[in-house]
C-alpha positions as CSV (number, residue, x, y, z in Angstrom):
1,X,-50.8,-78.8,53.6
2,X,-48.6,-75.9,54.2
3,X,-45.3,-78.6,55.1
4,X,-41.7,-77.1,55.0
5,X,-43.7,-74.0,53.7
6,X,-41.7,-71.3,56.1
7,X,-40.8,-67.9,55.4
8,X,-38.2,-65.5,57.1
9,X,-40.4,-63.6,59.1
10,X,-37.5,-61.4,60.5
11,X,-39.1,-60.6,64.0
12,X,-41.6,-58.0,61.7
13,X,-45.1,-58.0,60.8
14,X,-46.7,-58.7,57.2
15,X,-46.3,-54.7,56.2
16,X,-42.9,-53.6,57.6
17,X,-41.9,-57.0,56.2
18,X,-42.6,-56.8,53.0
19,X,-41.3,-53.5,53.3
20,X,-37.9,-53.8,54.0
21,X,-37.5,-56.5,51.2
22,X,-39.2,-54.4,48.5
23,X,-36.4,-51.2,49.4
24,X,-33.5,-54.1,49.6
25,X,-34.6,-55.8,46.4
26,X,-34.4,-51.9,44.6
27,X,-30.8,-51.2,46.3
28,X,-29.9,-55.0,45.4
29,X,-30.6,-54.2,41.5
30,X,-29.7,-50.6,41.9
31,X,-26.0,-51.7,42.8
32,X,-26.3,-55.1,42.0
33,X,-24.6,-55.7,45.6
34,X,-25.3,-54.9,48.9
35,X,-24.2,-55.9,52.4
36,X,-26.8,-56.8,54.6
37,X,-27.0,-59.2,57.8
38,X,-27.2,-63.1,56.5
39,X,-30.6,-63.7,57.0
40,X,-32.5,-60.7,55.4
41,X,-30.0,-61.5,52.6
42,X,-31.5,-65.4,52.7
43,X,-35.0,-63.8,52.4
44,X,-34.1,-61.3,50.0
45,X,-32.7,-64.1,47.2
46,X,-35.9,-65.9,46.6
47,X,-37.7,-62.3,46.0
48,X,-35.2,-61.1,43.4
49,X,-34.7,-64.8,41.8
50,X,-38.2,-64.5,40.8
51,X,-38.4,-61.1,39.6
52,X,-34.8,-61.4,37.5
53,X,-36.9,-64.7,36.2
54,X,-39.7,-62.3,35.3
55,X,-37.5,-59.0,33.8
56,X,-36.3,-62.0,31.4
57,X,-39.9,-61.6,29.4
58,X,-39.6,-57.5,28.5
59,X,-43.1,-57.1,27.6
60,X,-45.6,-54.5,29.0
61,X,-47.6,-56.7,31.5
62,X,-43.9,-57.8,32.7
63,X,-43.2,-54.0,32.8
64,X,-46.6,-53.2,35.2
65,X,-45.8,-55.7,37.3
66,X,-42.3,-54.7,38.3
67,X,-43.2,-51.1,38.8
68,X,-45.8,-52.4,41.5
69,X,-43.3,-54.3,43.6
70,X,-40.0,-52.0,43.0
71,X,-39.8,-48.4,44.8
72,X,-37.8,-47.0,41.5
73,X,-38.8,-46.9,38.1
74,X,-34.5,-47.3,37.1
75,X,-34.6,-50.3,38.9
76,X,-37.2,-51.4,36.9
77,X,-35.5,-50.3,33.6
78,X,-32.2,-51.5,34.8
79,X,-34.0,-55.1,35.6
80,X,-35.8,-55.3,31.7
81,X,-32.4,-53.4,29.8
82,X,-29.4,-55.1,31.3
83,X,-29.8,-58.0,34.3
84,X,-32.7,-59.2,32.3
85,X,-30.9,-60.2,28.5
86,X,-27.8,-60.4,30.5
87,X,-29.4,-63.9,32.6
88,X,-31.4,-65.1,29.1
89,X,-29.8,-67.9,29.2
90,X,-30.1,-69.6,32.8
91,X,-32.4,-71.2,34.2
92,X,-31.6,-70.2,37.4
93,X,-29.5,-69.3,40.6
94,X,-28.7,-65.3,39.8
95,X,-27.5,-64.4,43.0
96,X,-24.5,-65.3,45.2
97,X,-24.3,-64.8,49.2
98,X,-21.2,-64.6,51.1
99,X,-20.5,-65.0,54.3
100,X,-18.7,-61.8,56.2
101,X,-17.3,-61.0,59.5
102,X,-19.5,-60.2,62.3
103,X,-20.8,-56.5,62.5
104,X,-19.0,-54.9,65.6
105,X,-22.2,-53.3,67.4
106,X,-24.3,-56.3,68.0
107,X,-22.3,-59.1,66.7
108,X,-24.9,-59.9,63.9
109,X,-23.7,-62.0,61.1
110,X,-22.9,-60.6,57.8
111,X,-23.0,-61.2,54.3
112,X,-22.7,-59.5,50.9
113,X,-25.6,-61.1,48.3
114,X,-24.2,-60.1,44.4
115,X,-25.5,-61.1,41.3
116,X,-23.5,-64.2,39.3
């Protein structure tokens, strides 16, 4: 049973989808912030929670699998040198959003998703 199993689908398909959360997840550990519209930044925290939770292990099958999901191999290094070691310690909850003003064009809610 697939109950309260939903998923942000952000008026894309599967591809463009997946897409756009795979180059926001690189800028997110590239900068370690970005500012994004609320809810591709509440579908973008479950997707870096789990690979921050993965970078933790810094082994070579940990490695392979972060270089097939992020578009830059620095992000990947970044991830297993320094937000990896850095997190060692929790269990949990890396990432922060907060809310922001409106964006002037379309009105679109804002937020600004950091790490802890």
């Amino acid at each position: 049973m697939r109950h309260k199993k939903t998923i942000a689908k952000l008026g894309l398909k599967v591809g463009p989808r997946k897409a756009l959360l795979r180059g926001l997840a690189t800028s997110f550990v590239m900068k370690e912030k970005i500012k994004t519209t609320a809810t591709r930044a509440k579908a973008l925290r479950p997707v870096v929670e789990k690979y921050i939770t993965l970078s933790k292990k810094s082994d070579l099958a940990t490695r392979r699998q972060l270089l097939e999901y992020f578009y830059d191999e620095k992000a990947v290094k970044k991830l297993i040198d320094k937000i990896g070691p850095k997190y060692k310690d929790r269990k949990g909850g890396y990432t922060r959003i907060i809310k922001l003003n409106e964006r002037k064009g379309d009105n679109a809610p804002m937020a600004l998703i950091e790490l802890v």
